[in-house]
N, C-alpha and C positions, 0 to 999 in steps of 0.2 A: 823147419823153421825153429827159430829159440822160443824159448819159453815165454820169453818178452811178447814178443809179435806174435805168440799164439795166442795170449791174453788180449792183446787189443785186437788181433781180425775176429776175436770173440765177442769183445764188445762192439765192434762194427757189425756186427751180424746181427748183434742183439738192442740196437742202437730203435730208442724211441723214435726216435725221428731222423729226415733230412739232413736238418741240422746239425745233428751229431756225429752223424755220416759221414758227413762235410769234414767237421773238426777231425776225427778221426784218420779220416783219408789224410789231410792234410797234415799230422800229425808223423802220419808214420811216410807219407814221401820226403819229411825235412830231416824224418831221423837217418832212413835209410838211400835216399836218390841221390844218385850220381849219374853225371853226363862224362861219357867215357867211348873209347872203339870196344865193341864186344867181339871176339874170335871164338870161333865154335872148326874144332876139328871133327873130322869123321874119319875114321878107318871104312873099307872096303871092301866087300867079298865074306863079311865074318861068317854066313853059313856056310858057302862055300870052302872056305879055307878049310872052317872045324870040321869040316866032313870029310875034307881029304886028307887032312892031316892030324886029327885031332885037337883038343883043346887045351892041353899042354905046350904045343906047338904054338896054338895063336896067342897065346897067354905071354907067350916068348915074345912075340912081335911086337902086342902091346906094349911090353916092358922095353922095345928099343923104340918104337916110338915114344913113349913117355920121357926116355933118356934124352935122346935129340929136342924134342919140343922142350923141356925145359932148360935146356943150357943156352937153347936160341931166344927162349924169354926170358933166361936170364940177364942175356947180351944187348937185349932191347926195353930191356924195361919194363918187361911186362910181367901181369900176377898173373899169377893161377888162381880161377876158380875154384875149378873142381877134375880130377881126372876122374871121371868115370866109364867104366866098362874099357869101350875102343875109342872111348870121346875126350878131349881137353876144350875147358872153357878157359878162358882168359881173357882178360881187358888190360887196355893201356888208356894211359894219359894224352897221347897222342894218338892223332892217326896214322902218320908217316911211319912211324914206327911198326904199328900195328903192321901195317901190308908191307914192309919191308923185313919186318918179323918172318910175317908167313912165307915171304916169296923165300927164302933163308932156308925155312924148315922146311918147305917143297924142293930146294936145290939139296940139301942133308940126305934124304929120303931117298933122292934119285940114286947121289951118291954111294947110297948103302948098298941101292938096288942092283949096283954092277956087280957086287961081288958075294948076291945072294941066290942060291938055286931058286928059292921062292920069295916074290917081291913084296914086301910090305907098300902099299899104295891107300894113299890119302886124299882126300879132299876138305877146302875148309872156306868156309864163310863168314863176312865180316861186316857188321854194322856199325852207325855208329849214333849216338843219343841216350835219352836218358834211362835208367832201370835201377829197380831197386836191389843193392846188394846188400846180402845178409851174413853180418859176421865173415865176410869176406870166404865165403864157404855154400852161398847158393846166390840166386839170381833170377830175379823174374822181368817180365816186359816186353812191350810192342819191341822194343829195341832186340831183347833175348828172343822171342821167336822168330824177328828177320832172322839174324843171324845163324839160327837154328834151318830155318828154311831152305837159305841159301847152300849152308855147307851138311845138312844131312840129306836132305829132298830132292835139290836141284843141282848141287853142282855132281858131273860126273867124277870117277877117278881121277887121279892127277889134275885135277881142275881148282883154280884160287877164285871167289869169285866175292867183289865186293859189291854193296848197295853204293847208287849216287849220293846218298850222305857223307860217306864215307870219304866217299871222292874229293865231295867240296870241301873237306874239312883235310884232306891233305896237304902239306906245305910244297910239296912237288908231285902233281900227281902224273909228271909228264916223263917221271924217271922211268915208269915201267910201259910196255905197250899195252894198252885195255881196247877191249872193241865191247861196246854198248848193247843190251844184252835187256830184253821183258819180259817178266816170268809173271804167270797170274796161277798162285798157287794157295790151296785151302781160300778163297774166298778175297787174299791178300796178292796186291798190283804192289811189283817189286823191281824198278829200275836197279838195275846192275851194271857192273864191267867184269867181264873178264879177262883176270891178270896173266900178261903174259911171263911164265917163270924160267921161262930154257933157255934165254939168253943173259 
């Protein structure tokens, strides 16, 4: 967090009252909320991999998916969050985008995978509402742990899987095939689809 936001969740913590609590919360959701599609990628197998092939080896992988993902959210509009580890966040302005983004970087990935001895395979999940972004470099929210959920938790390998929010806030959500999908995970009920990306 920046320094900013570490001073006020400080005085939120330390807030005499309710009412301060109030002002506070509402202070820092007008500075930092945005309603946005959240996409959370996950790589696949990383124990596996680094044991069979060490971690120089997956290091490599990461680094071609980081290359593919961001030239495909380049082409759609989309920011980056954060790359981290085996993960990429990112959010768009739209939603069409967002899941035509991902279907994109799951056809890339395939693509790659024909002419590698060993496959780099992803999964990624996509919500969409409000969350707080910080300095365009973290990200918290109901909205970030669906999305978290969805694409680190629940979706398998090669699997795109978006929340019905998502859906509704598509301008064509009939371009790709989804079959309708309920996940009840960590405590949280998660209407889903899953995208169809091989066609």
């Amino acid at each position: 967090m920046t320094i900013e936001l570490d001073g006020m969740i400080q005085k939120y913590r330390t807030a005499a009252n309710d009412a301060e609590r109030a002002a506070l919360d509402m202070e820092i959701r007008q500075r930092y909320n945005i309603s946005a599609a959240l996409m959370v990628l996950d790589m696949s197998g990383f124990s596996r991999i680094t044991e069979a092939r060490g971690i120089v080896h997956f290091l490599a992988m990461v680094q071609q998916m980081q290359e593919i993902t961001s030239a495909e959210l380049a082409r759609h509009d989309g920011k980056v969050i954060k790359f981290f580890s085996d993960n990429c966040f990112a959010y768009f302005d739209d939603a069409q985008a967002a899941v035509e983004c991902a279907v994109n970087i799951m056809r890339a990935h395939r693509e790659l995978n024909r002419t590698l001895k060993h496959p780099v395979h992803i999964c990624i999940g996509i919500d969409y509402g409000e969350f707080l972004l910080i300095e365009a470099s973290e990200c918290f929210g109901h909205t970030v742990n669906r999305a978290c959920k969805l694409g680190e938790d629940i979706a398998e390998r090669e699997e795109l899987l978006i929340s019905a929010r998502i859906r509704e806030a598509m301008s064509n959500p009939e371009r790709f095939p989804m079959q309708a999908r309920c996940f009840e995970e960590s405590g949280l009920s998660i209407e889903a689809y899953l995208v169809d990306h091989e066609n």
